[in-house]
DOSE-888064 format. One record per residue (C-alpha): residue in three letters; chain; x, y, z. Coordinates in steps of 0.1 Angstrom, whole numbers. Example, Ala and Ser with C-alpha at 12.3 -4.5 7.8 and 13.67 -1.06 7.14 Angstrom:
{res = ALA&chain = A&xx = 123&yy = -45&zz = 78} $
{res = SER&chain = A&xx = 137&yy = -11&zz = 71} $
This chain:
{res = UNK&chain = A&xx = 13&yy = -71&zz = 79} $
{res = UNK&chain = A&xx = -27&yy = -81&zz = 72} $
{res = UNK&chain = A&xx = -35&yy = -62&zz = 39} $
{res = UNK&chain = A&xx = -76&yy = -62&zz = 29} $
{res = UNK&chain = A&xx = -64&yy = -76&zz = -5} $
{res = UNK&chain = A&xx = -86&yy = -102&zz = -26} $
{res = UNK&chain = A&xx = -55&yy = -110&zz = -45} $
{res = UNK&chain = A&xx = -46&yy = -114&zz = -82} $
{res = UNK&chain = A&xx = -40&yy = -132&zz = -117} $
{res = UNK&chain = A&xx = -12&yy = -137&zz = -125} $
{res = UNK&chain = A&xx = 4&yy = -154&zz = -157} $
{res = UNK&chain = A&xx = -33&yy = -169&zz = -159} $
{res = UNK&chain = A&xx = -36&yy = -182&zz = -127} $
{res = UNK&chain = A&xx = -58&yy = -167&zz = -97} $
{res = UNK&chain = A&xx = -35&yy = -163&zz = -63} $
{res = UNK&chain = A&xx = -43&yy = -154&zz = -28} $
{res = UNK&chain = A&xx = -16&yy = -129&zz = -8} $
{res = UNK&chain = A&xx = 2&yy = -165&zz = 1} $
{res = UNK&chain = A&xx = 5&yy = -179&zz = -30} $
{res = UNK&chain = A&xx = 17&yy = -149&zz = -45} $
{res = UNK&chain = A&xx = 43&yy = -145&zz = -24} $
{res = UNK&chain = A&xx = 54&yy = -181&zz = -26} $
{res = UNK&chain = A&xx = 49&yy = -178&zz = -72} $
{res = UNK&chain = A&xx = 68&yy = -139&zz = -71} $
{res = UNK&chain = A&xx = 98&yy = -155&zz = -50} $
{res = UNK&chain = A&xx = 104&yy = -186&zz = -72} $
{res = UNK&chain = A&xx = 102&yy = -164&zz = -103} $
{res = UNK&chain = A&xx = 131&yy = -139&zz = -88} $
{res = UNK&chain = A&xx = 152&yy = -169&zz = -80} $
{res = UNK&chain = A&xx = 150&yy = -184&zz = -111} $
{res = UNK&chain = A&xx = 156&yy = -151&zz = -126} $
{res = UNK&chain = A&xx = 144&yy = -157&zz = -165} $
{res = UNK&chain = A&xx = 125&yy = -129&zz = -173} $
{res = UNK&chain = A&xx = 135&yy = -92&zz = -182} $
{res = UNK&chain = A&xx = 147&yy = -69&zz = -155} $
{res = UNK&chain = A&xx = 110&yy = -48&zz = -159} $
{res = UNK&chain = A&xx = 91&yy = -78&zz = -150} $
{res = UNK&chain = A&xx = 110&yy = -92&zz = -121} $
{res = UNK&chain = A&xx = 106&yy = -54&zz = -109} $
{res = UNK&chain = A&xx = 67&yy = -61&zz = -109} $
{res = UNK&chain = A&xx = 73&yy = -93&zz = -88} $
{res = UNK&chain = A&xx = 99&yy = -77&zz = -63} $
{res = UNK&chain = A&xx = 73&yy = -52&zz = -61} $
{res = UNK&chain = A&xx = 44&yy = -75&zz = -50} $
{res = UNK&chain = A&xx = 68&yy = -92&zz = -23} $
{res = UNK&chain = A&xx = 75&yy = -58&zz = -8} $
{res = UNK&chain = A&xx = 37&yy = -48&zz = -8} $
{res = UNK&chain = A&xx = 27&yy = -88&zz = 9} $
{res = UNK&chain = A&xx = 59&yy = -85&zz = 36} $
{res = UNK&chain = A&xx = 57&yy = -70&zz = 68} $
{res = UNK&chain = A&xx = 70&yy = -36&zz = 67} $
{res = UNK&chain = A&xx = 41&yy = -9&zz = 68} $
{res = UNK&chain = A&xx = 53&yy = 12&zz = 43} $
{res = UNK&chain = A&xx = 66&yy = 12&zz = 7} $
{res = UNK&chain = A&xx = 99&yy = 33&zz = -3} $
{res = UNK&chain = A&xx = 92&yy = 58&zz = -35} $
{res = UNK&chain = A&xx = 112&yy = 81&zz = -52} $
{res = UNK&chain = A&xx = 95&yy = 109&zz = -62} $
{res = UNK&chain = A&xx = 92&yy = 127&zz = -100} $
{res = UNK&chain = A&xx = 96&yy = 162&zz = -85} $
{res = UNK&chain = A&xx = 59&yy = 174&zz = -91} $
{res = UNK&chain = A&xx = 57&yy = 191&zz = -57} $
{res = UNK&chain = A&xx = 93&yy = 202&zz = -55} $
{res = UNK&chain = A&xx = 129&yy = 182&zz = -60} $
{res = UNK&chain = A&xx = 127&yy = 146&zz = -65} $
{res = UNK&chain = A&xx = 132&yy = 126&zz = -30} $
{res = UNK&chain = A&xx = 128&yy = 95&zz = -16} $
{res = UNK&chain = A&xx = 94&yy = 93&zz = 10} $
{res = UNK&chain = A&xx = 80&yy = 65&zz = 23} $
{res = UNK&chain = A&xx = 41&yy = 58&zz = 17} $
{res = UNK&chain = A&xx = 19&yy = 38&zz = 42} $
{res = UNK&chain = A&xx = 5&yy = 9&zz = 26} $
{res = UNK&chain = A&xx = -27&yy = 14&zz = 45} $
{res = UNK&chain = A&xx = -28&yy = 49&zz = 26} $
{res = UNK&chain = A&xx = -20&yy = 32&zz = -11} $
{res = UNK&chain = A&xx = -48&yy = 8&zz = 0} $
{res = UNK&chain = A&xx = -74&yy = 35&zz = 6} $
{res = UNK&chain = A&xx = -62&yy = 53&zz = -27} $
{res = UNK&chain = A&xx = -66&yy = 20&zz = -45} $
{res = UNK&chain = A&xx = -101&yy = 15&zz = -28} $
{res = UNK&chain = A&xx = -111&yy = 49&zz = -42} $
{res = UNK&chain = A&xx = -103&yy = 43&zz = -73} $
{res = UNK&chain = A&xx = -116&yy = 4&zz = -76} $
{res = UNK&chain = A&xx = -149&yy = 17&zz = -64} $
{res = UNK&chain = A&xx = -152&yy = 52&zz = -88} $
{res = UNK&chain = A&xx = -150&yy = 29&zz = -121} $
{res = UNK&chain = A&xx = -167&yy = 1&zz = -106} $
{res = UNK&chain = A&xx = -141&yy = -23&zz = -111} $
{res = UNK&chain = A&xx = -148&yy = -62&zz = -104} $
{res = UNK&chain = A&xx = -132&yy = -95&zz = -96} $
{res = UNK&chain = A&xx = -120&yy = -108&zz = -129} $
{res = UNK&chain = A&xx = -115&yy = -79&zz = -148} $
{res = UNK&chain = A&xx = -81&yy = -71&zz = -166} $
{res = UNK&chain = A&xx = -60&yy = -47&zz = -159} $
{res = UNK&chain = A&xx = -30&yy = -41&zz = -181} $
{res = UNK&chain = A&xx = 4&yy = -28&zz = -163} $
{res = UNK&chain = A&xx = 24&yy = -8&zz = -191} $
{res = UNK&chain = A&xx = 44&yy = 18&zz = -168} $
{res = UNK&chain = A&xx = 76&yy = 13&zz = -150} $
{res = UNK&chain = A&xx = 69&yy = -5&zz = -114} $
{res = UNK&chain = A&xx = 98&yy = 25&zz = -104} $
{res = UNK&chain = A&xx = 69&yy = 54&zz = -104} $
{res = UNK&chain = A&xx = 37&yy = 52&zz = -87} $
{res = UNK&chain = A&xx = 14&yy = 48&zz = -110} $
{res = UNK&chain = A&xx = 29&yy = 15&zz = -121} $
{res = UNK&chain = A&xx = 27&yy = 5&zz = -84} $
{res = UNK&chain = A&xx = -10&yy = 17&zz = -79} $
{res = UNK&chain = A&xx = -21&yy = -3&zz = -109} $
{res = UNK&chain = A&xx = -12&yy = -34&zz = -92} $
{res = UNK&chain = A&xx = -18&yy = -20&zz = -52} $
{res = UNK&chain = A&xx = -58&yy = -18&zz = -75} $
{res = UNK&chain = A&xx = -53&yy = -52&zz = -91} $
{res = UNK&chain = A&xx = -48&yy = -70&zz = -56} $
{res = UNK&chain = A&xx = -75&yy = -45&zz = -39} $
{res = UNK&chain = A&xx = -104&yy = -56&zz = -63} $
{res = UNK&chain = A&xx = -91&yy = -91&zz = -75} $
{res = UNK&chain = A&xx = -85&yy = -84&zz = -110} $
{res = UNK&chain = A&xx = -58&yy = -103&zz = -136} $
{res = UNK&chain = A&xx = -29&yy = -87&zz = -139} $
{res = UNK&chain = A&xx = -16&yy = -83&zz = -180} $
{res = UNK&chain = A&xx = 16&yy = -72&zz = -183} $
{res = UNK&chain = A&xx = 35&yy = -57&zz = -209} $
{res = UNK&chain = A&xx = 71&yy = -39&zz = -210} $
{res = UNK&chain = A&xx = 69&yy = -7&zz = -204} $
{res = UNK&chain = A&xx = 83&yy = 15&zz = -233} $
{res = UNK&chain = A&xx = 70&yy = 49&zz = -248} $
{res = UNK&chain = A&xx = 53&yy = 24&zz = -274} $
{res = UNK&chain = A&xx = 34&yy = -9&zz = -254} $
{res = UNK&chain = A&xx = 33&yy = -41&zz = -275} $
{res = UNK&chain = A&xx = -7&yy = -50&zz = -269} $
{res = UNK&chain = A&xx = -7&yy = -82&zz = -293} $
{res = UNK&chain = A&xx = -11&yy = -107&zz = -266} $
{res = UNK&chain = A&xx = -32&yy = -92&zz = -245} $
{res = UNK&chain = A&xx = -73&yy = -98&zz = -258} $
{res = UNK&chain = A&xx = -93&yy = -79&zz = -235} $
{res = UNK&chain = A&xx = -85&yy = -48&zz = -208} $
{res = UNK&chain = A&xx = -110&yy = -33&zz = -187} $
{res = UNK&chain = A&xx = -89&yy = -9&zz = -170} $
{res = UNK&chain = A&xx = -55&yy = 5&zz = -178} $
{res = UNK&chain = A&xx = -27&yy = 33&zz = -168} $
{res = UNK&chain = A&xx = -8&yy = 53&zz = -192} $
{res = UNK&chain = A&xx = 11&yy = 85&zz = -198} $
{res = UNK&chain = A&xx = -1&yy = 103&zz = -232} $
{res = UNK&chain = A&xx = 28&yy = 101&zz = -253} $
{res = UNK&chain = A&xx = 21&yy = 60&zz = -253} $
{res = UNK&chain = A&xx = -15&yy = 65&zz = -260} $
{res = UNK&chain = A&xx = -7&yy = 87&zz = -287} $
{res = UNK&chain = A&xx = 18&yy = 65&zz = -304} $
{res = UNK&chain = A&xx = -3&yy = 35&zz = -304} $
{res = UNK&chain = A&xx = -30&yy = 59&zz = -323} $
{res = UNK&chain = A&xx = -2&yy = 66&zz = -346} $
{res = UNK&chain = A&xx = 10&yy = 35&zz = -356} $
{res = UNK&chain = A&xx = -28&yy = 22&zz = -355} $
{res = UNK&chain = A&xx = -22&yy = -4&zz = -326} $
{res = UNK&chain = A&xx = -40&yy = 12&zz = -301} $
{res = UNK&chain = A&xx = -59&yy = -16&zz = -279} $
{res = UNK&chain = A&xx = -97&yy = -24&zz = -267} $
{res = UNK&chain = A&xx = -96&yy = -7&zz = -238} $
{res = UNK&chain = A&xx = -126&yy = -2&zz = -216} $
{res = UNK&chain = A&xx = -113&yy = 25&zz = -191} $
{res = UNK&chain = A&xx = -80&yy = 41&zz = -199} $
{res = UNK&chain = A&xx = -67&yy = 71&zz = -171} $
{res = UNK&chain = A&xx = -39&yy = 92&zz = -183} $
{res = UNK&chain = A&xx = -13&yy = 109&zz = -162} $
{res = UNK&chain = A&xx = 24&yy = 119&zz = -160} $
{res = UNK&chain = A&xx = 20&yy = 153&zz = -184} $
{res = UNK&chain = A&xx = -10&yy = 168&zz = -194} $
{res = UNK&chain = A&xx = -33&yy = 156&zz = -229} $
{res = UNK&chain = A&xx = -30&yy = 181&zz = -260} $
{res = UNK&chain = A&xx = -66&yy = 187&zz = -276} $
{res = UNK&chain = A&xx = -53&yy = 169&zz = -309} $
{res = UNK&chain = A&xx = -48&yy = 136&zz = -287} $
{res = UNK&chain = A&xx = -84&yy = 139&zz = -270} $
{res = UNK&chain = A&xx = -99&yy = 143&zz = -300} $
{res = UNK&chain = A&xx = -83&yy = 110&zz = -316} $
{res = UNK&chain = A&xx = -95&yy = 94&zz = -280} $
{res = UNK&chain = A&xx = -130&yy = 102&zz = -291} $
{res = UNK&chain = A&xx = -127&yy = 77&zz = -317} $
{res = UNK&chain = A&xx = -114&yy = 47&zz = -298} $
{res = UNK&chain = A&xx = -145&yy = 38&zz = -280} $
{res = UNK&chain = A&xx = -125&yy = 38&zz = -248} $
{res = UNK&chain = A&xx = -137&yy = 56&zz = -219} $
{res = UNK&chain = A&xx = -113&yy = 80&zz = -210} $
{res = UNK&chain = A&xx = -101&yy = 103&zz = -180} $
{res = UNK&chain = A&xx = -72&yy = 125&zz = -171} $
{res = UNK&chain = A&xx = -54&yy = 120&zz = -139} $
{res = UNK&chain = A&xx = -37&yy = 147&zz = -113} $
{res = UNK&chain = A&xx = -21&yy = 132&zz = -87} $
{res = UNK&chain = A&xx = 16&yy = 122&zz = -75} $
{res = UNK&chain = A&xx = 33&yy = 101&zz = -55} $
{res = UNK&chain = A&xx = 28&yy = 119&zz = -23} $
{res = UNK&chain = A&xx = -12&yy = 113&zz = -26} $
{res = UNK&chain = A&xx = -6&yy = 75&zz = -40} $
{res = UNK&chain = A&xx = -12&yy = 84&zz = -74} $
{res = UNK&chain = A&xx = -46&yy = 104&zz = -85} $
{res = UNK&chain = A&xx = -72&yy = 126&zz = -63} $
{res = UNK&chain = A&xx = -90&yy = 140&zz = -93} $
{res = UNK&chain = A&xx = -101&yy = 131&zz = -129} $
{res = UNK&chain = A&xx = -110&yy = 148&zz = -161} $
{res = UNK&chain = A&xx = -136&yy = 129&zz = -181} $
{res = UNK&chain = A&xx = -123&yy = 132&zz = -220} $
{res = UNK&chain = A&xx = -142&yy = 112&zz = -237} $
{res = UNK&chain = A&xx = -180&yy = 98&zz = -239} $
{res = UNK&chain = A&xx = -208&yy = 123&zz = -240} $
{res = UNK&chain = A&xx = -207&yy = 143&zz = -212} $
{res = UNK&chain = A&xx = -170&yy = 154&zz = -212} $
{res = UNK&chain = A&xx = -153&yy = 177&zz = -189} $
{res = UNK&chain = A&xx = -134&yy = 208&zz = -186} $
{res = UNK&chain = A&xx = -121&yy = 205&zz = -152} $
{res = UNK&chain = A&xx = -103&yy = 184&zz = -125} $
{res = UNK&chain = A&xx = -132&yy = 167&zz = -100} $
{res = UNK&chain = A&xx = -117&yy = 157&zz = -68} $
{res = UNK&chain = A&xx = -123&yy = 120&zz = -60} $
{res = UNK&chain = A&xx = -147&yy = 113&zz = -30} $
{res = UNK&chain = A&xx = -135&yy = 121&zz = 5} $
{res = UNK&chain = A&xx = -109&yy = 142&zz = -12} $
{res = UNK&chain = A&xx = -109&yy = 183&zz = -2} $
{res = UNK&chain = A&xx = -91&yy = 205&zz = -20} $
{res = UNK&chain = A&xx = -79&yy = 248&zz = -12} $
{res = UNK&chain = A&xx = -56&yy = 270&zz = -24} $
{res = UNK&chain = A&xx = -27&yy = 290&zz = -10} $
{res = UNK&chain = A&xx = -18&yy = 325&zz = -11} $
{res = UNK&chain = A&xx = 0&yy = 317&zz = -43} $
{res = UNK&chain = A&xx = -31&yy = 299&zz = -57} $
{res = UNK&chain = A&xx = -14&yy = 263&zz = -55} $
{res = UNK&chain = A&xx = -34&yy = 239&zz = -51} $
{res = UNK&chain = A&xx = -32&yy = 221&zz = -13} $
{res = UNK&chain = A&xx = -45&yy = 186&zz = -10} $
{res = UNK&chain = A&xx = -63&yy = 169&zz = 21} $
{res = UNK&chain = A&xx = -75&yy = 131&zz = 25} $
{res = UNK&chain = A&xx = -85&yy = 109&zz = 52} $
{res = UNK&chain = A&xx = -52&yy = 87&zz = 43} $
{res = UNK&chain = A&xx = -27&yy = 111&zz = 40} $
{res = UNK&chain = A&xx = -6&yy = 120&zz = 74} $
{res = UNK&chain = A&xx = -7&yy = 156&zz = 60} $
{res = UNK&chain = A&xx = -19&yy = 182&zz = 42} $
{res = UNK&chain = A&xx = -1&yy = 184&zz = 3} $
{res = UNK&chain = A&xx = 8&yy = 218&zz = -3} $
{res = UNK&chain = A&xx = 17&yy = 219&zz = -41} $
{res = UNK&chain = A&xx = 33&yy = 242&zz = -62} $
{res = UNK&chain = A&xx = 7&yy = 236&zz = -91} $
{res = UNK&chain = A&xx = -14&yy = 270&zz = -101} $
{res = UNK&chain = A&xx = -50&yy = 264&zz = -103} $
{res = UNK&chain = A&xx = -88&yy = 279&zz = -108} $
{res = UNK&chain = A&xx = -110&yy = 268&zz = -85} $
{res = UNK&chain = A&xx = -139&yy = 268&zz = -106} $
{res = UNK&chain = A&xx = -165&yy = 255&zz = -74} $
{res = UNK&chain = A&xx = -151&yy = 235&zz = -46} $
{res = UNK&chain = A&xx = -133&yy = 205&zz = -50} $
{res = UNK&chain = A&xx = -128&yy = 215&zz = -91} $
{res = UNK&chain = A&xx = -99&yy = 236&zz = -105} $
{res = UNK&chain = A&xx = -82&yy = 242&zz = -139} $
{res = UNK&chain = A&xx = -46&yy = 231&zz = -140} $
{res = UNK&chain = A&xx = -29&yy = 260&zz = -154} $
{res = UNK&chain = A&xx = 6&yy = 250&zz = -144} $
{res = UNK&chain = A&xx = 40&yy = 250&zz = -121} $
{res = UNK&chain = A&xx = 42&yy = 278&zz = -100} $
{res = UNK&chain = A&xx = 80&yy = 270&zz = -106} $
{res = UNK&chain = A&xx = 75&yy = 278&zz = -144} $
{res = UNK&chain = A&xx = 64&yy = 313&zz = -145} $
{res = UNK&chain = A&xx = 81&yy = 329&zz = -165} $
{res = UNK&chain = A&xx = 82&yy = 368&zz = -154} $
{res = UNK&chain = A&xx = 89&yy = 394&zz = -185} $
{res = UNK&chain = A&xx = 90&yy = 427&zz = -178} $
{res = UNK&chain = A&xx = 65&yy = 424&zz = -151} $
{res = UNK&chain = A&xx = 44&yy = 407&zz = -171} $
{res = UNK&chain = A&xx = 38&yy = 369&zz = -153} $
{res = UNK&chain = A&xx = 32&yy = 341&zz = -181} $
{res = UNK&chain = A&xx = 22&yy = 312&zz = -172} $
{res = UNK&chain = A&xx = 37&yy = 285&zz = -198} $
{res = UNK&chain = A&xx = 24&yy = 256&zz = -198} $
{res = UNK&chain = A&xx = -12&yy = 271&zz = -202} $
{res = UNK&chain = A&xx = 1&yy = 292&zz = -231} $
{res = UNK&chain = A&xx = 16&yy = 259&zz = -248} $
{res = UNK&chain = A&xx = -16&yy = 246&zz = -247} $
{res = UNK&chain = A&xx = -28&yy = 275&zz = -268} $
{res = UNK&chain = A&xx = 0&yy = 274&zz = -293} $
{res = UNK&chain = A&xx = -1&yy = 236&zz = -299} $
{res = UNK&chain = A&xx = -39&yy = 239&zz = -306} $
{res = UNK&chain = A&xx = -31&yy = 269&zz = -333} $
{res = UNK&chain = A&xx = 1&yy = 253&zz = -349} $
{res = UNK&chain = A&xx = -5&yy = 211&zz = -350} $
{res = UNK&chain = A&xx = 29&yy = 209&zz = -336} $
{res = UNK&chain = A&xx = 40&yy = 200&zz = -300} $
{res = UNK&chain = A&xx = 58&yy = 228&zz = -285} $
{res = UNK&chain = A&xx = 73&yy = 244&zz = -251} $
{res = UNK&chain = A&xx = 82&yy = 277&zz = -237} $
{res = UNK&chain = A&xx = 106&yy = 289&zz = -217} $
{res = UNK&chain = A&xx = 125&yy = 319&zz = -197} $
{res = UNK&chain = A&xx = 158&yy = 331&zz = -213} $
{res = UNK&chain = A&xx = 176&yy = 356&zz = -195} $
{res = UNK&chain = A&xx = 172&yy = 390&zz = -210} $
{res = UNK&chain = A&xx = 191&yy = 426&zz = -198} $
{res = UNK&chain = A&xx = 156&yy = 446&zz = -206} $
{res = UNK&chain = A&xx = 131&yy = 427&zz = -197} $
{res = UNK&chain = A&xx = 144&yy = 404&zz = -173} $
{res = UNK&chain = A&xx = 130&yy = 372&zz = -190} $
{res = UNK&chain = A&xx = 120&yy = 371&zz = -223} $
{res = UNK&chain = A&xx = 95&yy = 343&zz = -239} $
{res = UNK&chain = A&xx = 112&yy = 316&zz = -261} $
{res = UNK&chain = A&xx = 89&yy = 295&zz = -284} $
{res = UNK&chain = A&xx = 107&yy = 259&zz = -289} $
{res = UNK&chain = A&xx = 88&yy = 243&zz = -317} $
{res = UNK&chain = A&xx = 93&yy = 204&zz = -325} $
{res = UNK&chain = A&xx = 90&yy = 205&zz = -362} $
{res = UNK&chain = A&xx = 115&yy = 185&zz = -391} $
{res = UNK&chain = A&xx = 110&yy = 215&zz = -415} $
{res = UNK&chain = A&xx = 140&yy = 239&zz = -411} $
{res = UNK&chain = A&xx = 123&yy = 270&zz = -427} $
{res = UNK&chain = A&xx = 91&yy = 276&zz = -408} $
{res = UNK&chain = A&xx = 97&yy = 301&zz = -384} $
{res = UNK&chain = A&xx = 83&yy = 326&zz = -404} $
{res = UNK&chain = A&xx = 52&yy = 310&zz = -413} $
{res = UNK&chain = A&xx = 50&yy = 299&zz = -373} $
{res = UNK&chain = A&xx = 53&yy = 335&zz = -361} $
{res = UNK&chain = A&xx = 21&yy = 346&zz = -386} $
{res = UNK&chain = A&xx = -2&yy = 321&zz = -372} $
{res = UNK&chain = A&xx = 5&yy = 334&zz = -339} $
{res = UNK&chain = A&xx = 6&yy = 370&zz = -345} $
{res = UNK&chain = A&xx = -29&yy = 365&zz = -363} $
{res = UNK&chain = A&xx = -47&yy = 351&zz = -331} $
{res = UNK&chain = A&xx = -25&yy = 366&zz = -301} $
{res = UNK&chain = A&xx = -20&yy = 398&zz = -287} $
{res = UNK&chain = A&xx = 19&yy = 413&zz = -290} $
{res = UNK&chain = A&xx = 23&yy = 408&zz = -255} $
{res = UNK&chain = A&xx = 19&yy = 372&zz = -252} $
{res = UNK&chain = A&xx = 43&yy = 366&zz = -284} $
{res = UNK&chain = A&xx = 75&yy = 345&zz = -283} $
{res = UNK&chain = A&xx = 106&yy = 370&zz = -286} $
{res = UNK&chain = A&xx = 124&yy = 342&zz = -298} $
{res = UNK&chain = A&xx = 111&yy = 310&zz = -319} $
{res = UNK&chain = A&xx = 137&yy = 278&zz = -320} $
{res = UNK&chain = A&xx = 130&yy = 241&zz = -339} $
{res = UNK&chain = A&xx = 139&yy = 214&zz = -327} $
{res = UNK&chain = A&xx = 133&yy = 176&zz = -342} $
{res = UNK&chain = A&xx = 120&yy = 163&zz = -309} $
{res = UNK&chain = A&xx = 114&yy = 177&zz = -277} $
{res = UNK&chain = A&xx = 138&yy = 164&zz = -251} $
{res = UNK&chain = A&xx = 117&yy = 146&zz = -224} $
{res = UNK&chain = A&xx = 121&yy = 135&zz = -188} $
{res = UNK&chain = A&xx = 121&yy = 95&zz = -171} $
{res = UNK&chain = A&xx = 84&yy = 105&zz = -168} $
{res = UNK&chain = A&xx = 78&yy = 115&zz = -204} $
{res = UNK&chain = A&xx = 70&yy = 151&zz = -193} $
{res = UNK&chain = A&xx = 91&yy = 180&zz = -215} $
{res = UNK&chain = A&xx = 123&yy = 185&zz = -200} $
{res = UNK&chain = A&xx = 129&yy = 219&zz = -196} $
{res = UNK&chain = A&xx = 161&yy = 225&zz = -180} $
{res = UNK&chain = A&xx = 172&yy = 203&zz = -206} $
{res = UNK&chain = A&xx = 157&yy = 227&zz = -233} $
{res = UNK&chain = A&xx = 170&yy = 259&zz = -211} $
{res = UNK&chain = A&xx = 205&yy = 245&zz = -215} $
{res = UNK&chain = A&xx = 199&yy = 241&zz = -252} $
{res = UNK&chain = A&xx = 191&yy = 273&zz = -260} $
């Protein structure tokens, strides 16, 4: 298949699509490198062969996980979209520190071959090691990693960083501000070949809500999911994430339509109340449905804390700022929130917990 690609660095040196092909098969067959980065060069084989499409497993963000398969003309134009919003260049590094398994570890290197750029990678864990990598113009991430490089105060020069896989708690954005790093947050899945809208977080003119990407147009059901439509994608994306449409083409995210939690006839949405919690109490949290004979489901507060006697205290905060109705019925601590492949809370994990 003829791909529009420029190419890449790789390992320090510049290859066209032949060459690549020809460097990524002699490192597989020699076979000394960890399993994560002969995934990146299986990866780049599959993208230069013939085949028009690219087989991806999907994290479940517009229903069960499945298997589809994605044009590569339609992760081209995706890539495209994205090389020309942030103006990226020939040259310019782009650090891989996701697993080549999801699609935003695939896009980062589908961009990389679109625009020309050198390729830095690093293992992907929930912590990257940075150390050997000088420079990076442009780099993917979930916002656990980001925030535990700010932790542990190894938290790279990064020139444009886009976060995806869960959405960013104020607490991080506002340690984001400091880095100097311009900084966006990502909606998209692996149905639309990673993002179609981004959140500027950092800078001075920051933003509030999701701004579809040019040439992307964006509705609403009758359940207020969002529906997605692009001039790559074979069909329209009808999602089960609940949204304000603010103006056309820019919405709040306020959460899964699969998440509602339904008390007494009262519909909470969670994962925009968690947002409000987190904010009040410093402390990540999650909230979830547990079957109750009154009410039907009743709101459970899981807060990820090491104290043991704070539920007290945890409950005041919230009864100070929040209105009875919207109160957990039940609060629960846990030392770490139990997460997903993707990083996101698991919270059938958490259901079966408690």
């Amino acid at each position: 298949m003829n791909l529009d690609v420029k190419g890449l660095t790789l390992d320090n040196y510049f290859f066209k699509p032949a060459g690549l092909i020809r460097y990524c098969t002699d490192k597989i067959e020699r076979g000394k490198h960890p399993a994560w980065k002969l995934g990146v060069y299986r990866f780049i084989l599959d993208f230069l062969d013939d085949s028009g499409i690219i087989i991806q497993k999907t994290s479940g963000t517009t229903g069960k996980p499945k298997t589809i398969e994605l044009p590569k003309n339609a992760m081209l134009a995706s890539a495209k979209n994205t090389v020309h919003f942030f103006n990226l260049k020939e040259g310019d590094v782009a650090a891989l520190c996701l697993p080549i398994e999801y699609i935003a570890g695939k896009m980062m290197v589908v961009r990389a071959l679109v625009a020309g750029m050198k390729l830095e990678l690093t293992g992907p864990s929930a912590e990257p090691d940075f150390t050997t990598i000088r420079k990076v113009d442009f780099c993917a991430m979930v916002p656990m990693q980001a925030s535990n490089l700010l932790k542990t105060n190894s938290f790279p020069k990064i020139k444009t960083l886009i976060l995806g896989g869960a959405e960013t708690n104020p607490e991080l954005t506002g340690q984001l501000q400091q880095t100097g790093s311009l900084v966006y947050e990502t909606y998209g899945m692996a149905e639309t070949c990673s993002h179609v809208a981004l959140k500027k977080l950092t800078g001075k003119h920051t933003e509030k809500v999701f701004a579809a990407l040019p040439g992307i147009q964006l509705s609403t059901d009758n359940r207020n999911c969002l529906v997605i439509e692009a001039p790559y994608l074979s069909e329209r994306i009808i999602t089960n994430d609940c949204i304000e449409m603010v103006v056309p083409n820019q919405f709040k995210w306020l959460g899964r339509f699969d998440n509602v939690i339904n008390s007494g006839g009262l519909k909470i949405q969670p994962e925009n109340l968690e947002k409000q919690f987190q904010e009040l109490l410093k402390k990540p949290c999650a909230i979830i449905g547990k079957p109750d004979k009154l009410l039907g489901q009743k709101m459970v507060l899981v807060v990820e804390t090491a104290v043991t006697e704070e539920k007290q205290k945890l409950h005041a905060k919230l009864t100070a700022y929040f209105e009875r109705k919207m109160l957990p019925k039940e609060i629960y601590l846990i030392q770490e929130l139990p997460k997903n492949k993707s990083y996101k809370i698991d919270r059938e994990a958490l259901k079966k917990l408690f």
